[in-house]
C-alpha positions as CSV (number, residue, x, y, z in Angstrom):
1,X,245.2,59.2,82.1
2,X,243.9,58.0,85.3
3,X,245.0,60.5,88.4
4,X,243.7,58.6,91.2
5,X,241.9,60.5,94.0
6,X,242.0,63.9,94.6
7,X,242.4,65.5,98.0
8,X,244.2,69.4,98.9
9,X,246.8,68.8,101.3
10,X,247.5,72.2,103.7
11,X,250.4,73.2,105.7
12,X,248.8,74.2,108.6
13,X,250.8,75.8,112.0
14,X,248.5,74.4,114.4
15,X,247.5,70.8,113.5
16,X,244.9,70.2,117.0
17,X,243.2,74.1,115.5
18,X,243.2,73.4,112.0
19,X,241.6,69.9,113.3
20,X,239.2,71.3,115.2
21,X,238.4,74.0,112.4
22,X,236.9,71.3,109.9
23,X,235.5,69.1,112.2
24,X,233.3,71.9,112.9
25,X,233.1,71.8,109.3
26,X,231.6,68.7,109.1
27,X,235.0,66.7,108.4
28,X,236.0,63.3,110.6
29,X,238.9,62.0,111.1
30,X,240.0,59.3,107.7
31,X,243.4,58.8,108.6
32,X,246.8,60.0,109.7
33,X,248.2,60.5,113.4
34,X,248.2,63.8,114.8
35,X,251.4,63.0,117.1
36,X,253.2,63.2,114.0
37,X,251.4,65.8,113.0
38,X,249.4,64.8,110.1
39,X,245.7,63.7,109.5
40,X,243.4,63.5,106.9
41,X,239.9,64.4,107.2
42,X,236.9,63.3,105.5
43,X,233.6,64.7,104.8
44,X,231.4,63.1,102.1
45,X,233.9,62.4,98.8
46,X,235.8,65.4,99.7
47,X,239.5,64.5,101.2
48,X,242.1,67.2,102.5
49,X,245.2,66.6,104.5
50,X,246.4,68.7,107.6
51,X,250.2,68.7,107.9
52,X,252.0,70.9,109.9
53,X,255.5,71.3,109.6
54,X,256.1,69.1,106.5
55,X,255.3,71.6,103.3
56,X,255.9,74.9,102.6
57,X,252.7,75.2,100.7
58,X,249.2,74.1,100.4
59,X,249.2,71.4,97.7
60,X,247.1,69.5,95.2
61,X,247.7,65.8,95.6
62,X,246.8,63.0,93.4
63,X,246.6,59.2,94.4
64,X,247.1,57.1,91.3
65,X,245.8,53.5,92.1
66,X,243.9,54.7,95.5
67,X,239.7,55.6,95.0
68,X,238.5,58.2,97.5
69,X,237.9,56.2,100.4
70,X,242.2,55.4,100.1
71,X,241.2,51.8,98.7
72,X,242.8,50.3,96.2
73,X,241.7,50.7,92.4
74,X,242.4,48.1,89.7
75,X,243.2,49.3,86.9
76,X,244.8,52.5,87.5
77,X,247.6,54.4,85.8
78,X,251.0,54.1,87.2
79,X,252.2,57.3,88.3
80,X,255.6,56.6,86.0
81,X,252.9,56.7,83.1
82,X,251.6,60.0,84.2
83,X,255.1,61.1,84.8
84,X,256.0,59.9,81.2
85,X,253.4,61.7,79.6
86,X,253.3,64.8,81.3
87,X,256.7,64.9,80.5
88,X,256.0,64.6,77.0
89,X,253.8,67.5,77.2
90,X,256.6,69.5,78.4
91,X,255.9,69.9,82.1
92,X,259.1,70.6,84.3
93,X,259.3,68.4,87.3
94,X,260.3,69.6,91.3
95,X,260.8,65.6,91.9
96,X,260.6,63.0,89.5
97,X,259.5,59.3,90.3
98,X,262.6,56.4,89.4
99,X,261.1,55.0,86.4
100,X,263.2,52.1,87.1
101,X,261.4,51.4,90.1
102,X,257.6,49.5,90.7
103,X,254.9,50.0,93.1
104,X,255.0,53.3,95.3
105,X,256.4,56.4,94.1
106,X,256.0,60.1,93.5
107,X,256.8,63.2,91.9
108,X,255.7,66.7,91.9
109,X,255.1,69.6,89.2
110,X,254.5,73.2,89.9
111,X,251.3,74.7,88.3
112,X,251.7,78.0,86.2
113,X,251.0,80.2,89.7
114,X,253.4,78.1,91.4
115,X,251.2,75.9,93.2
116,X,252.4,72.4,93.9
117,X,250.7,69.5,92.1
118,X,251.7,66.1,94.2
119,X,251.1,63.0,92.7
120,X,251.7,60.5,95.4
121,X,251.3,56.2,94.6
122,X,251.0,54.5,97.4
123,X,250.5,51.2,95.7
């Protein structure tokens, strides 16, 4: 199983701070738009997203099908086959992915702490 890149994903409640924070850090801006308040920073392979106002909690987030530079990967695992199988292993799901469905899709499992574990296909 194949989960794609890996980045930590951080509700944040100042987007321009938190910004500034890991620039200092040594992060650049990879992608996002801060007017609608996310980004994602990048500094060497290491990937984390600022969003403010759109998650509760800091999450783990998988990108089946995307390397760590957010370029596409072929092959990868659809995220319907990670779904499938960690479903099989008995996870319980927050949101589940339409295995009807093709292309982009998500779904999202809580760890044993209750951390979320987002695993978002964007292709």
């Amino acid at each position: 199983m194949q989960l794609g890149a890996f980045s930590v994903s951080l509700a944040v409640k100042d987007i321009a701070a938190s910004a500034a924070f890991y620039e200092k850090l040594g992060f650049s801006r990879f992608g996002g738009d801060i007017t609608q308040n996310w980004l994602i920073l990048k500094n060497g392979d290491t990937v984390i997203g600022l969003f403010q106002g759109m998650f509760e909690k800091n999450m783990l987030t998988f990108n089946p099908g995307w390397n760590q530079d957010a370029e596409a990967v072929d092959p990868f695992t659809d995220v319907r086959d990670i779904q499938r199988e960690l479903k099989a292993k008995g996870l319980e799901f927050v949101s589940e992915a339409d295995e009807g469905a093709k292309g982009p899709a998500s779904f999202m499992v809580l760890d044993p702490d209750g951390n979320p574990v987002l695993f978002d296909q964007h292709v």
